[in-house]
N, C-alpha and C positions, 0 to 999 in steps of 0.2 A: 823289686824281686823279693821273693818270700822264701819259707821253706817251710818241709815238714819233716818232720825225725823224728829218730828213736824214745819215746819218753819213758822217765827210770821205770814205770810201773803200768799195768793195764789191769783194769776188771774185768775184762774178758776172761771168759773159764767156758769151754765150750765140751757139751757132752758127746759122743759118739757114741752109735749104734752098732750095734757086728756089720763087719763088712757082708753084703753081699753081691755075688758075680751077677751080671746081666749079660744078657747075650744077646745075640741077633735075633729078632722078633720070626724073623723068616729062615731057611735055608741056606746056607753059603757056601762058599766054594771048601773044601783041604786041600790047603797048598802051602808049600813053602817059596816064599819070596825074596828076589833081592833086590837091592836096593843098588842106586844112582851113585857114581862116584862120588858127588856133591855131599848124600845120604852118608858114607862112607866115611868123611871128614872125622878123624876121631875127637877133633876142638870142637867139635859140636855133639858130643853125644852125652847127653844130660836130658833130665828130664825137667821140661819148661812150667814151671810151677806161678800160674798166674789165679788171683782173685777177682770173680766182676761181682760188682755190689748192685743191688738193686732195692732199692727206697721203698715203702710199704705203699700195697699196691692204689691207686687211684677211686679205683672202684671196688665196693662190696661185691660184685657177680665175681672175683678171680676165684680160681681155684681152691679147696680150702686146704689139699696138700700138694704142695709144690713141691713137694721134695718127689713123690709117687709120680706126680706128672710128671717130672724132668725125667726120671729112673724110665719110665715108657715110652717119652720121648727117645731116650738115649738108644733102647733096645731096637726103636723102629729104624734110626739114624745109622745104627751101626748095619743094616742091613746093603747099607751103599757104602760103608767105612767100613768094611768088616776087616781090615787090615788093622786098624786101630784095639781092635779086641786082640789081638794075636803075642806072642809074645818074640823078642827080640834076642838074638845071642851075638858073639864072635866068634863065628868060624875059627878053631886053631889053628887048621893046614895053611890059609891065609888073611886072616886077622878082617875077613869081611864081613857085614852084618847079613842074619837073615832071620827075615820073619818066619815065624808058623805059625799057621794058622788052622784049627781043630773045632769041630763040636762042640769038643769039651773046655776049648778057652772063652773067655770073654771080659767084661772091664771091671776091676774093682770098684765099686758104690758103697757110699757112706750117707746115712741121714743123720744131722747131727742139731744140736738147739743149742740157743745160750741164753740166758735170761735176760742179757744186755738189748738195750737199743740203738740201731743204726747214728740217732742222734748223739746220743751220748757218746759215741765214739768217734763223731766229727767224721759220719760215713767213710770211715778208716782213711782219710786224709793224709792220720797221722802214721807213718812206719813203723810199726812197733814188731818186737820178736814174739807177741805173743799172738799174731796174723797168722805164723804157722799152724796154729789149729786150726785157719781155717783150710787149709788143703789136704789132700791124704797122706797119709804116714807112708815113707819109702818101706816098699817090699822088700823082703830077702829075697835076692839073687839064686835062684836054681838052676840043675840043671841044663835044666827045660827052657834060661832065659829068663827076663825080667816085661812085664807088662806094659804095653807102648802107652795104654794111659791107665789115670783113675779119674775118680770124680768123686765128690763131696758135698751136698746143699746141707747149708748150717741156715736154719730157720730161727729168726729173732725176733724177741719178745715184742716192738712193733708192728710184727709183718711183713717187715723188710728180709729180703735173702742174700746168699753171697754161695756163688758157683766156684767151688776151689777146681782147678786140673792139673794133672801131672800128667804132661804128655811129651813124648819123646820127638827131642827135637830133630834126633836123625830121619824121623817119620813125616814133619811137616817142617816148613816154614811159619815166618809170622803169617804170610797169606793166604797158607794153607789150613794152619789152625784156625785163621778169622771167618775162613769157609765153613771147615768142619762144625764151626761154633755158631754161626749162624745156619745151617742144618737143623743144627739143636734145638734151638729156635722156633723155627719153621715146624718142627712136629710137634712141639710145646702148645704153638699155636694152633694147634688142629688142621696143619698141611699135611695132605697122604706121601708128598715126595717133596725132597727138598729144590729149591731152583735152579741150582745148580749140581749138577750130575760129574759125581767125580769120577775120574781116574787114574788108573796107577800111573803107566807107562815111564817107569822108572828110565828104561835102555836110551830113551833120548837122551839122557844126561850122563851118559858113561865115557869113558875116553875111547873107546873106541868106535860108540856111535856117535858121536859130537858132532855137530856142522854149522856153520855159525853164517849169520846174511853179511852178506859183503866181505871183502876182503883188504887187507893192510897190508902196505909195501914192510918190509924186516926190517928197514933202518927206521921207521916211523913208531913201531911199536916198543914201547915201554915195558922192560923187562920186570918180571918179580921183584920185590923187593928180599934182598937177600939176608934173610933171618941167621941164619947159620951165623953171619959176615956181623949182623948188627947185637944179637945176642953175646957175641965178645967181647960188646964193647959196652954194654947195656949202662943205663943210667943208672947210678943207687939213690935213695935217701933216706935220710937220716930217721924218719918214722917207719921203715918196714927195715925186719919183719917185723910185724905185731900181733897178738890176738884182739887188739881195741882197734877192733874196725866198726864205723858206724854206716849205714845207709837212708840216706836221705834224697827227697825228691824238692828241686828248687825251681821256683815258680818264675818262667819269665816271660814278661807279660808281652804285648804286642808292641807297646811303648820304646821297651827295652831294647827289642828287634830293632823297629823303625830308626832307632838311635845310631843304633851297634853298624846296620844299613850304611844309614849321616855318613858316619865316619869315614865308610870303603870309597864313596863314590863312585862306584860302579855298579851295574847290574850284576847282582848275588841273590842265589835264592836263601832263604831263614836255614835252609839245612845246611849251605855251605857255611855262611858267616857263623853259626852258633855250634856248630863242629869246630870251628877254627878258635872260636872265641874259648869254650870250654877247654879243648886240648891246652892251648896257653895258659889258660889261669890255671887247672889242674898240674900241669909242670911247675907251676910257680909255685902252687901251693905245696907240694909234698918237696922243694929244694929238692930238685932233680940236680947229680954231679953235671956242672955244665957239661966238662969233655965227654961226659956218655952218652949213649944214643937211646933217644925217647922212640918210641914206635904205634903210628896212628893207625888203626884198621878199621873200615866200613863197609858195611853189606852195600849190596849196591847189585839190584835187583837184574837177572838176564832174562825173566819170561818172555817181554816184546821183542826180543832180537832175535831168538834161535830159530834157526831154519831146519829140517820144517820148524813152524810154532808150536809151541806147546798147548796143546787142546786144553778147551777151558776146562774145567777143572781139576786140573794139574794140583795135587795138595803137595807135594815132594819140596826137594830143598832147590832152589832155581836163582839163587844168590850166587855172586865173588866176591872178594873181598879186597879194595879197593887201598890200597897199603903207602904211607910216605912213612920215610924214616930221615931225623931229624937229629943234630946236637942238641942237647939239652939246653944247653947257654943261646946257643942258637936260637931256637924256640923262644924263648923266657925273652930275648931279646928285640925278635922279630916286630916289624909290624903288624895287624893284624893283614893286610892286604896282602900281604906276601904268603902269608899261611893258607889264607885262605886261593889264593893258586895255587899253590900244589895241589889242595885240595882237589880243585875243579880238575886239575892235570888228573890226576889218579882214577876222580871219577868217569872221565872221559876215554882213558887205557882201559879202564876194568871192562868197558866194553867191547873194546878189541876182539877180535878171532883168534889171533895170537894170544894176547895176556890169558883167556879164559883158556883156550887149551893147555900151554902153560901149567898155570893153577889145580886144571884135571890131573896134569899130570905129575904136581907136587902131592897132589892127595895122595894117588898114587905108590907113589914112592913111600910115604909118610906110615903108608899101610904095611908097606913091606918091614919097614924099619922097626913096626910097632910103634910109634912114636905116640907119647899119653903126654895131655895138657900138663900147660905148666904155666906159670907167671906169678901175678904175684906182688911184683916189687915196687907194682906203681910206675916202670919205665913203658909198659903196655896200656893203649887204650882202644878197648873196642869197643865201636858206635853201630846201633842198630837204630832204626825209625821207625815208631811203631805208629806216626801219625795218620797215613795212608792206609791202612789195613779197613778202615770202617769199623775201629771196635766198639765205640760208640755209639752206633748204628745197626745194630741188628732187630732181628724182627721183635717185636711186643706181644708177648704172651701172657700179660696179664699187670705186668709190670711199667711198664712204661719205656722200658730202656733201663740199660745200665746206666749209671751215675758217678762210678769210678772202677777204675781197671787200674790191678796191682802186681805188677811181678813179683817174685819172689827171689832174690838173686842171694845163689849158693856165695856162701864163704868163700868155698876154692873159686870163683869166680870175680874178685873184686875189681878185675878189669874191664866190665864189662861197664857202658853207659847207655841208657835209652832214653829215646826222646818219647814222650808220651801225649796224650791230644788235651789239650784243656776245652771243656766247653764253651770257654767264652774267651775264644783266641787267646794265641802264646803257646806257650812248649814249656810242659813239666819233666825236668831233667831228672833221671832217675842217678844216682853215681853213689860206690861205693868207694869209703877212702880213712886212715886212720883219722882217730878224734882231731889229733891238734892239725894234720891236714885238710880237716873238715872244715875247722873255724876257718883258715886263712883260706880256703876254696869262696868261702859265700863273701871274705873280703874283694877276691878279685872276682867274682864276678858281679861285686856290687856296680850297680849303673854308673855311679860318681869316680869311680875305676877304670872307665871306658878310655 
């Protein structure tokens, strides 16, 4: 297992152009829009700030401004995304988002150069703080709302490109943005319409429209886990709070799996065993108080289950969030086989009709409350999977493909962990956590540690 981190210094120095607005190539709807319970989640309203990098292109025939083609691409794309141009607020009377969408709104665009080469910077491998030039600068908040995305191509002295966005996560998912982005793509490439044809249809996912296939007896279903209850009792340690948080992506290979597997003896998928394996070293690593409670969350996809289904191209948020809560000493203690059932328990509730109505109607309530993020302390760990998405896999416009795909994860967010795709099998853990629980994270989850 490997890693890549923060290093004290970068060359990177990247120029910016004046922003300008693009907008839909065609005609679009004025409307104001709402959005889906799920939408609504105020632990999810941030704007998902990802980099895809792309290697200097293959051939002489590409494009010789990529930044102009993507900008045209973007305008003809948003003509099926025109929701994406619009911009987002909180309702005061009650605290629910809603788009607008006008004429005269549309995306932020940045064309930006650096003199650097892709190579030389180990096609951003490495995490560094100085990758934030490559995405757009957060807007000020107006009236009027703040912009559901922006976008950024920073063109590099080999040729090579890197697609910065800031796109609001209450507006897609990961599978919805892998859409939207492949779209992108797709008119890059000189397609008149993208292959897949989205839409809104937010009211499927409300609590009042919800309907879910099949049904569970009450005493079979698995209740919330209750935050309120475990928040009382939360785990400390001794490294938070701190402002020496570092973010590093650690590399584990197929090897490492296949081992981590060895050990369980049972039939486990890579997502169960390496959710359960990181939650454990993570608690070991930051000396979680044993008697306090550590807390595991995972998205945990419901598009195939909801009745009706959800037509394809649904961009919205169509995730819950699959929750164990745990002693900390407990944890630290456990087998790995034990962790990793609950695991599977939780993921197998979170599809429930029960649990997911449930969850609607925590959001719910959450709204009424105003209830704004919080964490923090390292006793929270949320796990997203960004392996399945196809991000890797989008269409070739001249480029060949991406090459690496980087999130960008906010400070106030150091809870958050993502599994990423490696090209040549395994999972790049993405985790944010302080320095000296950084060193003792990459000790436990060294292989010889297993």
């Amino acid at each position: 297992m490997g890693s890549q981190g923060m290093s004290s210094s970068s060359p990177l120095v990247v120029k910016k152009s004046q922003v300008v607005v693009v907008k839909p190539s065609k005609a679009t709807p004025e409307v104001s829009l709402s959005l889906s319970t799920l939408d609504n989640d105020p632990y999810i309203e941030t704007l998902a700030k990802t980099i895809y990098v792309y290697a200097p292109p293959p051939s002489k025939d590409v494009h010789d401004d990529p930044a102009s083609l993507l900008q045209q691409a973007l305008s003809h794309a948003l003509v099926y995304y025109y929701p994406l141009a619009g911009k987002l607020h909180r309702r005061s009377q009650d605290h629910r988002l809603e788009l607008t969408c006008t004429p005269t709104e549309g995306v932020p665009f940045v064309k930006a150069t650096t003199d650097c080469t892709l190579s030389s910077l180990n096609y951003l491998e490495d995490i560094d703080a100085a990758l934030n030039q490559l995405v757009p600068c957060d807007e000020a908040v107006t009236s009027g709302g703040y912009n559901a995305l922006a976008v950024q191509i920073t063109l590099f002295a080999c040729g090579g490109i890197t697609i910065g966005t800031a796109l609001s996560h209450s507006l897609c998912d990961g599978f919805g943005a892998s859409q939207f982005f492949k779209a992108l793509t797709e008119f890059a490439a000189g397609k008149t319409q993208p292959s897949i044809i989205p839409v809104w249809d937010r009211h499927c996912l409300t609590s009042n429209n919800f309907h879910f296939n099949g049904e569970v007896e009450e005493e079979q279903a698995q209740k919330l886990v209750d935050f309120g209850e475990a928040c009382s009792t939360v785990a400390t340690s001794p490294y938070t709070p701190t402002h020496d948080m570092v973010c590093e992506i650690l590399n584990v290979t197929p090897q490492d799996i296949a081992q981590l597997k060895k050990k369980i003896g049972e039939e486990v998928t890579t997502l169960e065993i390496l959710a359960a394996h990181v939650w454990r070293a993570r608690c070991r690593a930051l000396k979680l108080s044993p008697d306090g409670t550590t807390l595991f969350g995972m998205a945990v996809g419901i598009r195939r289950v909801v009745e009706p289904p959800l037509r394809e191209g649904y961009y919205g948020n169509a995730f819950v969030k699959a929750n164990v809560a745990m002693k900390a000493g407990e944890l630290s203690n456990s087998p790995l086989s034990h962790v990793v059932k609950l695991i599977k328990e939780a993921k197998r509730s979170a599809l429930e009709k029960r649990y997911v109505c449930e969850q609607l109607k925590e959001t719910e309530k959450s709204l009424k409350m105003k209830v704004t993020c919080q964490g923090g302390n390292g006793a929270f760990m949320l796990l997203t999977d960004w392996r399945q998405l196809g991000l890797l896999d989008e269409v070739d416009f001249g480029y060949g493909g991406s090459v690496n795909i980087i999130p960008l994860v906010p400070k106030y967010l150091p809870d958050l962990c993502i599994f990423l795709p490696r090209k040549h099998g395994g999972v790049r853990v993405l985790v944010t956590l302080p320095k000296p629980a950084m060193d003792n994270l990459k000790e436990h989850m060294n292989p010889l540690s297993f």
